[in-house]
TIVO-2410 file (N, C-alpha, C; in nm, 3 decimals):
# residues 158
REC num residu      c1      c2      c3 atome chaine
REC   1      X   2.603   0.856  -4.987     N      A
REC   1      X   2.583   0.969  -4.898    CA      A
REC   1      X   2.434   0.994  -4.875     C      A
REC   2      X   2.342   0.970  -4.951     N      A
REC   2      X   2.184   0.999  -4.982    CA      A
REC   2      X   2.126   0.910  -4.849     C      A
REC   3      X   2.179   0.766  -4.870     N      A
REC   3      X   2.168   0.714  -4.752    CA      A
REC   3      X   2.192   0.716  -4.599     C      A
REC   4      X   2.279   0.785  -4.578     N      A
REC   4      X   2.310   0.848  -4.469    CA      A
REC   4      X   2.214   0.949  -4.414     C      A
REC   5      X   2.228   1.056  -4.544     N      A
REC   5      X   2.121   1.172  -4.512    CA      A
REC   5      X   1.991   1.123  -4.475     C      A
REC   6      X   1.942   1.080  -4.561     N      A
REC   6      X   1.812   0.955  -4.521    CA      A
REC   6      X   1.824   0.950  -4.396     C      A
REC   7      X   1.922   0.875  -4.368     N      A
REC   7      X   1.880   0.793  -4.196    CA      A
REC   7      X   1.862   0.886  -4.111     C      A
REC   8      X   1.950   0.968  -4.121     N      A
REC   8      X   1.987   1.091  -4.029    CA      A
REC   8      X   1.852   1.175  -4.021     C      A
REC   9      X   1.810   1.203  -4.115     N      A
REC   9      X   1.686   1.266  -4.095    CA      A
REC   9      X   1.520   1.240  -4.045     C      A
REC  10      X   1.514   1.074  -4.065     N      A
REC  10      X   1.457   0.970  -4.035    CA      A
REC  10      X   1.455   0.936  -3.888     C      A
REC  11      X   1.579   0.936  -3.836     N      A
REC  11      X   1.655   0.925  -3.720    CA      A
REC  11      X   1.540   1.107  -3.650     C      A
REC  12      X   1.593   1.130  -3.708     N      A
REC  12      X   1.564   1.306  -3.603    CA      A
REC  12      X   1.411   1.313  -3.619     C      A
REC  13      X   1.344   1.264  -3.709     N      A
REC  13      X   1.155   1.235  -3.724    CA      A
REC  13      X   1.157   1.175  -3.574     C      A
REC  14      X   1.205   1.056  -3.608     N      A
REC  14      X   1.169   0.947  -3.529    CA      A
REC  14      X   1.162   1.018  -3.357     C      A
REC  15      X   1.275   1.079  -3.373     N      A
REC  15      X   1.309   1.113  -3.213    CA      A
REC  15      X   1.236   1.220  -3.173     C      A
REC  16      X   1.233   1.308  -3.268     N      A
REC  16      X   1.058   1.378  -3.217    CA      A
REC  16      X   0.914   1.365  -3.208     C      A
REC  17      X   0.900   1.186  -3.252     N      A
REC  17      X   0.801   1.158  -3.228    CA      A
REC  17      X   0.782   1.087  -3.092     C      A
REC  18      X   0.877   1.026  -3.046     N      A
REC  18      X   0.914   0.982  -2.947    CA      A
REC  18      X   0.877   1.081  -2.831     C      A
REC  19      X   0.936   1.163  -2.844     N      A
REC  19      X   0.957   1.288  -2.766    CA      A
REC  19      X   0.854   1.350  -2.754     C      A
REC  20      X   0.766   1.346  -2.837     N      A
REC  20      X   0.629   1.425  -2.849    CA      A
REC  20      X   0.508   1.358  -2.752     C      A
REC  21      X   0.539   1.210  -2.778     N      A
REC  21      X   0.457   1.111  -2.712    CA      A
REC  21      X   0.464   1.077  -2.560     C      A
REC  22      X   0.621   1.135  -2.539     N      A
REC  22      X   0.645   1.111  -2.393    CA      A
REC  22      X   0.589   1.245  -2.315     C      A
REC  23      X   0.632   1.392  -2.394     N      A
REC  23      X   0.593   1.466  -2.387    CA      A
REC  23      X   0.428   1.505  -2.311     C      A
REC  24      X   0.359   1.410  -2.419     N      A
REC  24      X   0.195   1.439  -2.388    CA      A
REC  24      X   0.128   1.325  -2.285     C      A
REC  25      X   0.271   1.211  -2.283     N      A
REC  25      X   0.207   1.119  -2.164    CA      A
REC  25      X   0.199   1.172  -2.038     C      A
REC  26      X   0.353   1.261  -1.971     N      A
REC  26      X   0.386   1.364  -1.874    CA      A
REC  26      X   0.275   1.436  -1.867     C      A
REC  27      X   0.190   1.518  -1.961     N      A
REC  27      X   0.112   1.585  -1.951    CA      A
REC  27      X  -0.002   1.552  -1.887     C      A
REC  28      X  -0.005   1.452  -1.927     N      A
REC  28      X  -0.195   1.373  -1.906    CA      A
REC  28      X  -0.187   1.342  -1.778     C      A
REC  29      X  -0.054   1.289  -1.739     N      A
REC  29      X  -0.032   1.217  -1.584    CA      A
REC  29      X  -0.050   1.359  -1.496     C      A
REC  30      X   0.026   1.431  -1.525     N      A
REC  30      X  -0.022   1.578  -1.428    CA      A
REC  30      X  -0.130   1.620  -1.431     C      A
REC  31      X  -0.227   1.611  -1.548     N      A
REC  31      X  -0.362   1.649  -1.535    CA      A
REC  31      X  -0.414   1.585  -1.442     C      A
REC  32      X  -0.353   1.421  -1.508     N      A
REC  32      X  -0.465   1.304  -1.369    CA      A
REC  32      X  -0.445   1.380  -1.251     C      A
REC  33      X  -0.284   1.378  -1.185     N      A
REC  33      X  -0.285   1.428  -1.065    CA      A
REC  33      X  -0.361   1.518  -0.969     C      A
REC  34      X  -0.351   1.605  -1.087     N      A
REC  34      X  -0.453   1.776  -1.036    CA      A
REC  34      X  -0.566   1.710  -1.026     C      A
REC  35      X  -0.659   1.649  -1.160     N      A
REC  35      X  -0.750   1.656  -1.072    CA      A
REC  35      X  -0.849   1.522  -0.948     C      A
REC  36      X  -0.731   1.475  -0.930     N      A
REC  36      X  -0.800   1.330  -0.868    CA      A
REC  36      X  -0.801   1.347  -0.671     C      A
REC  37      X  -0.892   1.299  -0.658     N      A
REC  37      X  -0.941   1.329  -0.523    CA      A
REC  37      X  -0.783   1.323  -0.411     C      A
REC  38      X  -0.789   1.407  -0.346     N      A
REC  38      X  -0.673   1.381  -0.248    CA      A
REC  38      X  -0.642   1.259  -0.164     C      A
REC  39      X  -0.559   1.273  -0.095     N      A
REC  39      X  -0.514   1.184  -0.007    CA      A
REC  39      X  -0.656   1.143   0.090     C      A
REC  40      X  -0.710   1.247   0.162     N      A
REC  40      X  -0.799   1.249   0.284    CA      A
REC  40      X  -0.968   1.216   0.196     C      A
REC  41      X  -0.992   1.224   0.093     N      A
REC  41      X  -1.083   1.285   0.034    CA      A
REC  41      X  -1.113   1.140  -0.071     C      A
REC  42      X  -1.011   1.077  -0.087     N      A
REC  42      X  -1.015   0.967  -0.144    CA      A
REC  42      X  -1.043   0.814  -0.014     C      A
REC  43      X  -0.990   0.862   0.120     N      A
REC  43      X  -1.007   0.786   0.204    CA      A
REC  43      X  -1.195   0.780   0.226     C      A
REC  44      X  -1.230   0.915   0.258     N      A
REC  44      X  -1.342   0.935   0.304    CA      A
REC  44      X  -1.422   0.858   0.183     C      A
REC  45      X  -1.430   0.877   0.049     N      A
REC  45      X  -1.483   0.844  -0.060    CA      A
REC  45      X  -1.474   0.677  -0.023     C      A
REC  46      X  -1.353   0.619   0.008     N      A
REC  46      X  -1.345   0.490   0.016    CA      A
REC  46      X  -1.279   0.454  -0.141     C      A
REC  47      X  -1.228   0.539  -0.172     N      A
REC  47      X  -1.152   0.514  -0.359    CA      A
REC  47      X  -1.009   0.477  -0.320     C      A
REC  48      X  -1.004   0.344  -0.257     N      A
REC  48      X  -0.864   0.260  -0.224    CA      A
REC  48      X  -0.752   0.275  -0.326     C      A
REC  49      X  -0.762   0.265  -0.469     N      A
REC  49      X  -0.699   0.269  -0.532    CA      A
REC  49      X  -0.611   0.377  -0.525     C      A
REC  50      X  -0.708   0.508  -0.564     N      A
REC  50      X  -0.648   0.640  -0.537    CA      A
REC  50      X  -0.624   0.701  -0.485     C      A
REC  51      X  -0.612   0.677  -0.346     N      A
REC  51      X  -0.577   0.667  -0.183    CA      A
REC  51      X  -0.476   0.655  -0.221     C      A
REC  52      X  -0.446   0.532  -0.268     N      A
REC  52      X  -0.311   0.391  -0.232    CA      A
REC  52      X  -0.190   0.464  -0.324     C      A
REC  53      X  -0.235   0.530  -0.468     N      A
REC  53      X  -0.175   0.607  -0.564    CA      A
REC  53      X  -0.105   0.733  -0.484     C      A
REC  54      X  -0.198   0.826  -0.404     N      A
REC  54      X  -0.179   0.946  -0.352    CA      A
REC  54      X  -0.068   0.920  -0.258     C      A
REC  55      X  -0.068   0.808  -0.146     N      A
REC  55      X   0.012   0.763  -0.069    CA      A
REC  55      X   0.153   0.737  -0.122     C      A
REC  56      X   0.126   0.657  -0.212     N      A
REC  56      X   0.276   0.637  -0.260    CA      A
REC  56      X   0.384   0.708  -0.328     C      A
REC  57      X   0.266   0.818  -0.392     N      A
REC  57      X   0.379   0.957  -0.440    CA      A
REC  57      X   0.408   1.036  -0.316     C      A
REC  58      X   0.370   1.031  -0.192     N      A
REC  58      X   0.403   1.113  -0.126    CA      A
REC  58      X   0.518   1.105  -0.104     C      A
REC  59      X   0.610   1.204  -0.057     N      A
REC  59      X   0.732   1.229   0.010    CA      A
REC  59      X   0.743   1.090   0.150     C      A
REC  60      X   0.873   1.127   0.237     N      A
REC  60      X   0.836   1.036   0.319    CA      A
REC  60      X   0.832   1.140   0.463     C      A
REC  61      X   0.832   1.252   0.403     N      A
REC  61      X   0.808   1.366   0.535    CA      A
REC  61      X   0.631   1.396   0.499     C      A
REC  62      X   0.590   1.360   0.352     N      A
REC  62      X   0.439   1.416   0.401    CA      A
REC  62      X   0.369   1.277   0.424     C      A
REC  63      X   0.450   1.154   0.400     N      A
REC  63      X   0.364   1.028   0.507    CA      A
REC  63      X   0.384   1.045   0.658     C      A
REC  64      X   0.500   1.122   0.674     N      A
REC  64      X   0.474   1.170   0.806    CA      A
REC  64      X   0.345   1.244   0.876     C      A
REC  65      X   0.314   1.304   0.794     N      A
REC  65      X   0.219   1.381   0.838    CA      A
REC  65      X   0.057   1.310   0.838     C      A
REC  66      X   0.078   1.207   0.770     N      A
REC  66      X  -0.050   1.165   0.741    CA      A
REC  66      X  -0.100   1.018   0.895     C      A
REC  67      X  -0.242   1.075   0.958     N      A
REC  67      X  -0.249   0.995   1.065    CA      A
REC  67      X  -0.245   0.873   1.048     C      A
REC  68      X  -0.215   0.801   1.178     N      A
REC  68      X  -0.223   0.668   1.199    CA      A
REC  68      X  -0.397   0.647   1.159     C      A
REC  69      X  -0.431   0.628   1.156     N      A
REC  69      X  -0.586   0.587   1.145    CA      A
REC  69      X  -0.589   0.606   1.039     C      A
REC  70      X  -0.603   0.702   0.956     N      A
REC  70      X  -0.590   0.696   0.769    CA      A
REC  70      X  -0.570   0.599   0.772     C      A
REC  71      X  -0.384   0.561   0.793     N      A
REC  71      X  -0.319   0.469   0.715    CA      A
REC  71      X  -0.387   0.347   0.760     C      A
REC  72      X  -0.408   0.326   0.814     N      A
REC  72      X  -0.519   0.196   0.878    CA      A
REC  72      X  -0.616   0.165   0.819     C      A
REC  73      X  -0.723   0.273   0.774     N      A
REC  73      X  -0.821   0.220   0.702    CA      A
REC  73      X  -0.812   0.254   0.552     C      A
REC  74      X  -0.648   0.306   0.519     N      A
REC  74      X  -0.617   0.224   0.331    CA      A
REC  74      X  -0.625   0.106   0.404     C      A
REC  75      X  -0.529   0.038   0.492     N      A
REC  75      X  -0.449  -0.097   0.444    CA      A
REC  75      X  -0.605  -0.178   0.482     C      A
REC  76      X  -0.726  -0.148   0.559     N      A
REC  76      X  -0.861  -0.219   0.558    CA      A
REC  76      X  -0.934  -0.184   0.414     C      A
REC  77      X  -0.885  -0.088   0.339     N      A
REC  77      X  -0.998  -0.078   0.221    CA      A
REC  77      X  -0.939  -0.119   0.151     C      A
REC  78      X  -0.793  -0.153   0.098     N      A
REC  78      X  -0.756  -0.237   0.004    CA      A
REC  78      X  -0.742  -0.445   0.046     C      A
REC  79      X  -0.767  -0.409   0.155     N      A
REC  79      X  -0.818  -0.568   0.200    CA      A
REC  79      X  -0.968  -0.573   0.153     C      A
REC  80      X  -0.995  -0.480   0.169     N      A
REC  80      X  -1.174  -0.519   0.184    CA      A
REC  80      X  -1.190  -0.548   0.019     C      A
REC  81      X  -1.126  -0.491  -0.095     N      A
REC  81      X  -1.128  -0.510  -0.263    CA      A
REC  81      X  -1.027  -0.611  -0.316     C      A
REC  82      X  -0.964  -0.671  -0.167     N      A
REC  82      X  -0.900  -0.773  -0.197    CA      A
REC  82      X  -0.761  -0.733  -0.245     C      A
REC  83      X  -0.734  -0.628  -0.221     N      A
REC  83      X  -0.550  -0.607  -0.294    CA      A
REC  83      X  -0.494  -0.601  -0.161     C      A
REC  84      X  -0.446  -0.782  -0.124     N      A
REC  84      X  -0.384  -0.810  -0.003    CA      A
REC  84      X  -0.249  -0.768  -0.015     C      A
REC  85      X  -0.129  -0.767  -0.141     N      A
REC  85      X  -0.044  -0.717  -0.123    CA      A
REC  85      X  -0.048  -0.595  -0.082     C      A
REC  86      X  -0.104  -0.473  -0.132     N      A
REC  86      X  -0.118  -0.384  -0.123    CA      A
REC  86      X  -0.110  -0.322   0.055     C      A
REC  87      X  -0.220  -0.369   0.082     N      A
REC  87      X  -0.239  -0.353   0.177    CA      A
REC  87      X  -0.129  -0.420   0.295     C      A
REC  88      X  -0.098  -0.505   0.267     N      A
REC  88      X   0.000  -0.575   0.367    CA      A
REC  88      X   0.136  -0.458   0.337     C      A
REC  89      X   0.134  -0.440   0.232     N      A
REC  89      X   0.311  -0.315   0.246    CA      A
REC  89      X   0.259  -0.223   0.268     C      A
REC  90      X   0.129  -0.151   0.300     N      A
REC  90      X   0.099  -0.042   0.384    CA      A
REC  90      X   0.120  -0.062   0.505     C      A
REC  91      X   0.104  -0.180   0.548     N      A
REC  91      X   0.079  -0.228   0.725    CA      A
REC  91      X   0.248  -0.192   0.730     C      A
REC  92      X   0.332  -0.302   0.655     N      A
REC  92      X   0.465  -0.277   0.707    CA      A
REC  92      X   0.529  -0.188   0.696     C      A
REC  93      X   0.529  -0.072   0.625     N      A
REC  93      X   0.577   0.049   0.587    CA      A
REC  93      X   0.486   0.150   0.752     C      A
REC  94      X   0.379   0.100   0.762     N      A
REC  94      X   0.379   0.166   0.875    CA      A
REC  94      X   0.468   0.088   1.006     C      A
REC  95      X   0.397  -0.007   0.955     N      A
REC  95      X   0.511  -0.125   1.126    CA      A
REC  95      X   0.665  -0.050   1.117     C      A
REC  96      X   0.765  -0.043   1.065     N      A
REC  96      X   0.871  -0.014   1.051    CA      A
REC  96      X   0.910   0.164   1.064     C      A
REC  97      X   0.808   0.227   1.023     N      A
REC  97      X   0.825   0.384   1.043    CA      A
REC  97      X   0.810   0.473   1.111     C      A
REC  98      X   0.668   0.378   1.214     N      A
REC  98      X   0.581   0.422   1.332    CA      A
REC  98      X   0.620   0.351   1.440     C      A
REC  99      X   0.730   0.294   1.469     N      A
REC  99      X   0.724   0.199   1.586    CA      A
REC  99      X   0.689   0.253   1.707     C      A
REC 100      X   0.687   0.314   1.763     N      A
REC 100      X   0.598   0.405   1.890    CA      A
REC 100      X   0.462   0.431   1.872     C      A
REC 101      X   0.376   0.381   1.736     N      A
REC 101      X   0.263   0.423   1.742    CA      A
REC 101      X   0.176   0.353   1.882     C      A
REC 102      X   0.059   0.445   1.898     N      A
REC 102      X  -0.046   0.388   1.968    CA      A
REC 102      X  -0.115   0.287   1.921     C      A
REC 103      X  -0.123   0.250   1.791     N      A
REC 103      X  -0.192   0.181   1.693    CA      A
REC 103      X  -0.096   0.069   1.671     C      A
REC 104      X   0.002   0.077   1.734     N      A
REC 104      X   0.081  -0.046   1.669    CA      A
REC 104      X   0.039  -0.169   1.647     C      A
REC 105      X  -0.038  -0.203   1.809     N      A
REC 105      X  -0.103  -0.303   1.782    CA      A
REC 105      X  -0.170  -0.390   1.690     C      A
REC 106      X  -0.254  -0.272   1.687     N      A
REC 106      X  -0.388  -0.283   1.554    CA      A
REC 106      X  -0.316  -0.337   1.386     C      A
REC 107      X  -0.190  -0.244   1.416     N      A
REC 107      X  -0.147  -0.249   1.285    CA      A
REC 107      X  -0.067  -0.413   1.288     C      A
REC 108      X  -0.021  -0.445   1.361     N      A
REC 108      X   0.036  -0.627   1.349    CA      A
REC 108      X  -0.086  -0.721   1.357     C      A
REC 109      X  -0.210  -0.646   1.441     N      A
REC 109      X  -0.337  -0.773   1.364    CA      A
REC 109      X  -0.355  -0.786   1.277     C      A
REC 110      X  -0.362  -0.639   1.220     N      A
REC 110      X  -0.470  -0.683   1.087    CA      A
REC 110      X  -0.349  -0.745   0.959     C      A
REC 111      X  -0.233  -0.675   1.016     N      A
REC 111      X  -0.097  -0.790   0.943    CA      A
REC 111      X  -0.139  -0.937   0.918     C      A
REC 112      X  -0.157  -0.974   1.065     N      A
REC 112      X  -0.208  -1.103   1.087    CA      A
REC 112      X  -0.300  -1.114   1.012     C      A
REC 113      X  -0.399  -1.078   0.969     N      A
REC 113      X  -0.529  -1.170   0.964    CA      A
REC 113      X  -0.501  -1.191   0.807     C      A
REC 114      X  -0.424  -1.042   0.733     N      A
REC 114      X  -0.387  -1.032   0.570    CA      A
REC 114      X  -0.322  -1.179   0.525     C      A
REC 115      X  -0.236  -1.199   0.653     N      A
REC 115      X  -0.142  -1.301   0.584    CA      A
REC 115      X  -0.204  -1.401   0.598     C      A
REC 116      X  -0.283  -1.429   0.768     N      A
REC 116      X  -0.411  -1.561   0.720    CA      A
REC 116      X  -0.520  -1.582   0.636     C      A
REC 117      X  -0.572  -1.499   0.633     N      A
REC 117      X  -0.674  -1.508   0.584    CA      A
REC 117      X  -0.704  -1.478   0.434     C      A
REC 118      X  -0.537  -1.363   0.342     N      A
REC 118      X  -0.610  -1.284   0.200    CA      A
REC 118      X  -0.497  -1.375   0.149     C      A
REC 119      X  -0.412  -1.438   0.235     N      A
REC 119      X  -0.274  -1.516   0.154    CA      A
REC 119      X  -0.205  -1.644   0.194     C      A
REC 120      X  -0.301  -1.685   0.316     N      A
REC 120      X  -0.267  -1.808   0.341    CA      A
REC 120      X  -0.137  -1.816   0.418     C      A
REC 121      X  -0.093  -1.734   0.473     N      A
REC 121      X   0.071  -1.737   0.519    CA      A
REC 121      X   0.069  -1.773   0.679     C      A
REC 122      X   0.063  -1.857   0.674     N      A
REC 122      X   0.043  -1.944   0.828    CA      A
REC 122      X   0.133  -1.859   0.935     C      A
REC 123      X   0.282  -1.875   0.878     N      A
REC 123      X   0.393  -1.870   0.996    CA      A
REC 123      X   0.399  -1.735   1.014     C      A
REC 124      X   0.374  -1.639   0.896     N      A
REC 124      X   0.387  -1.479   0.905    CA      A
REC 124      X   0.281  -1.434   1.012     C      A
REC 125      X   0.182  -1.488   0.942     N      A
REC 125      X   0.044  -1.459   1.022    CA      A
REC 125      X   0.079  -1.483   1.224     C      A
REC 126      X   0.143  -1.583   1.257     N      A
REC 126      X   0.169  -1.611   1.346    CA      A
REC 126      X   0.229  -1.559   1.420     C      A
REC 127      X   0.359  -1.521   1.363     N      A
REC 127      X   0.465  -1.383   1.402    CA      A
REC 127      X   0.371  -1.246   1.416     C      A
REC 128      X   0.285  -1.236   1.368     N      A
REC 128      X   0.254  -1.113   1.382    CA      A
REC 128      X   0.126  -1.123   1.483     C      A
REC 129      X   0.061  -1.185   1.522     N      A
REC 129      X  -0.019  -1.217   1.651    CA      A
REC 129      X   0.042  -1.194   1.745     C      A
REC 130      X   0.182  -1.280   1.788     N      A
REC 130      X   0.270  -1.325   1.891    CA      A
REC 130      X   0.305  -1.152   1.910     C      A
REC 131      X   0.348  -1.085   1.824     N      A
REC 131      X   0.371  -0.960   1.829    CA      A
REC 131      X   0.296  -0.878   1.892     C      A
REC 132      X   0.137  -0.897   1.853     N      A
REC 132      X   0.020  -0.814   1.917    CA      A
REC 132      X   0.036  -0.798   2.065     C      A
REC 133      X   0.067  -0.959   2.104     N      A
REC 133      X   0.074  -0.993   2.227    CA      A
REC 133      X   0.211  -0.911   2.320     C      A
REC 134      X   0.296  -0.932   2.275     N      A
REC 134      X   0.401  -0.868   2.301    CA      A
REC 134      X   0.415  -0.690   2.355     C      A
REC 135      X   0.304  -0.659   2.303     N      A
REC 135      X   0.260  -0.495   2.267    CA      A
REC 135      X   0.201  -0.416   2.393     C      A
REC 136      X   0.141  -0.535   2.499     N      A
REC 136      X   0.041  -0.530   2.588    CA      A
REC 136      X  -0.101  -0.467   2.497     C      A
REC 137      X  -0.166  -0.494   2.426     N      A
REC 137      X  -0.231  -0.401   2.394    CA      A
REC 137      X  -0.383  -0.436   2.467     C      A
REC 138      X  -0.498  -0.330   2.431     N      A
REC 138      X  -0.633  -0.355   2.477    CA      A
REC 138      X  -0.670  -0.491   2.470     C      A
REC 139      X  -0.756  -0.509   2.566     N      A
REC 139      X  -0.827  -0.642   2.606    CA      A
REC 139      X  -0.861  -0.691   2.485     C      A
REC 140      X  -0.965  -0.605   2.354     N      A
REC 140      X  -1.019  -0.668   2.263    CA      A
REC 140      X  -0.910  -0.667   2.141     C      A
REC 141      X  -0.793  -0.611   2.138     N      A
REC 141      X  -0.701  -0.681   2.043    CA      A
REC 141      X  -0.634  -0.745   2.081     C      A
REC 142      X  -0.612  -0.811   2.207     N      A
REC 142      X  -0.528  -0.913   2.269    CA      A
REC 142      X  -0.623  -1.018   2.225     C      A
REC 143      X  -0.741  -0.990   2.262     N      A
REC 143      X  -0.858  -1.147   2.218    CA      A
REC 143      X  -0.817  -1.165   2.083     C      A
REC 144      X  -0.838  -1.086   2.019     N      A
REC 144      X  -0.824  -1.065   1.852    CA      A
REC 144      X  -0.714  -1.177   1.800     C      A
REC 145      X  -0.594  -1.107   1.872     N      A
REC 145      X  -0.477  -1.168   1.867    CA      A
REC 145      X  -0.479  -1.322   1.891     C      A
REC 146      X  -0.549  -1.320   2.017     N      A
REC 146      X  -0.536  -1.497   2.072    CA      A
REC 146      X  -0.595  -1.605   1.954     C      A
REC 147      X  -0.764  -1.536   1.912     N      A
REC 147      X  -0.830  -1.597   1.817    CA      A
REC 147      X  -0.763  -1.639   1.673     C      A
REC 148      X  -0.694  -1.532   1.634     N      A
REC 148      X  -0.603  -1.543   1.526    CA      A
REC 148      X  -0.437  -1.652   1.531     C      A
REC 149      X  -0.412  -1.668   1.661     N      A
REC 149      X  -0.315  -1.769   1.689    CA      A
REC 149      X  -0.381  -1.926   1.690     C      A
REC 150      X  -0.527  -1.925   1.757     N      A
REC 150      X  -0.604  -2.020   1.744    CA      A
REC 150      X  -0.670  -2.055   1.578     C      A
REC 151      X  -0.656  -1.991   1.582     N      A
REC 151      X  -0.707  -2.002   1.389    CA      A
REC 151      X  -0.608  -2.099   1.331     C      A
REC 152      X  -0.517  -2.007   1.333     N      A
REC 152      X  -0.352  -2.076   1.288    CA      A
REC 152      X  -0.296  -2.243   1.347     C      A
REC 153      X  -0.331  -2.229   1.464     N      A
REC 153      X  -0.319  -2.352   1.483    CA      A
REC 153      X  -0.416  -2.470   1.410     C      A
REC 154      X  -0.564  -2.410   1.468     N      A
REC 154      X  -0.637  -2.483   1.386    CA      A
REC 154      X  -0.597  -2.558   1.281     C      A
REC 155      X  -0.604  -2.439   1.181     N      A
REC 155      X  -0.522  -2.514   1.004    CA      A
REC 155      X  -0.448  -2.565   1.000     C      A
REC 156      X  -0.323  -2.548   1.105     N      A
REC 156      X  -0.238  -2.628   1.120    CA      A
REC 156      X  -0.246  -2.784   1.141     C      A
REC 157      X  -0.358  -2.777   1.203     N      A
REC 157      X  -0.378  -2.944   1.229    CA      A
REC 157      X  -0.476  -2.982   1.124     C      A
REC 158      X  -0.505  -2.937   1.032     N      A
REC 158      X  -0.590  -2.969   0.921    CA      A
REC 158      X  -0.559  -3.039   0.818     C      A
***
């Protein structure tokens, strides 16, 4: 019976230490939260990371709210530090949510250039040019576009 009691009590240590630890991890993470630069405030700073953090806890009614152009220059500042995934599921999370944007355009180049240029993805990269094109967009992201299909080919024959 001693043994039992033992465990049992051992058992109930254990689980309030557990509990204590998860307890004060919850804690620390809400501190981080409070006090780390906002959404807008982390863009301006250029602190991609904590941009990219702020973004992703958001709701998907307060990514609503957040402009096209923000989201544009996360998915350019986490290219620019090199976190091409990152940045590429910002592009498509906007491609897919915003489809009426004015920016759409913009947002399937720089798709393009992520997948040529930060990941090597020839055929993605390609699809998403052909897309630009598709868009009618301004003279200088249609060039954009063309150059980036020419790129692609290029390597292609390489």
């Amino acid at each position: 019976h001693g043994a039992h009691i033992g465990g049992f009590i051992a058992g109930i240590l254990i689980a309030r230490a557990f509990d204590n630890s998860a307890r004060k991890k919850r804690l620390q993470d809400e501190e981080r939260r409070r006090t780390r630069p906002s959404f807008g405030a982390a863009i301006e700073g250029e602190l991609w990371e904590v941009a990219l953090e702020n973004y992703a806890e958001m709701s998907p009614g307060e990514r609503r709210g957040v402009g096209d152009w923000d989201i544009l220059a996360l998915a350019d500042g986490l290219t620019k530090i090199e976190k091409f995934d990152a940045g590429l599921a910002v592009l498509q999370r906007f491609i897919a949510t915003r489809p009426n944007s004015p920016v759409l355009a913009l947002a399937h180049l720089r798709a393009g250039f992520i997948h040529l240029h930060g990941m090597n993805r020839m055929p993605a990269a390609y699809q998403h040019f052909l897309t630009v094109l598709d868009l009618s967009p301004a003279k200088e992201v249609e060039d954009a576009a063309r150059e980036g299909l020419a790129s692609v080919d290029k390597m292609r024959l390489n």
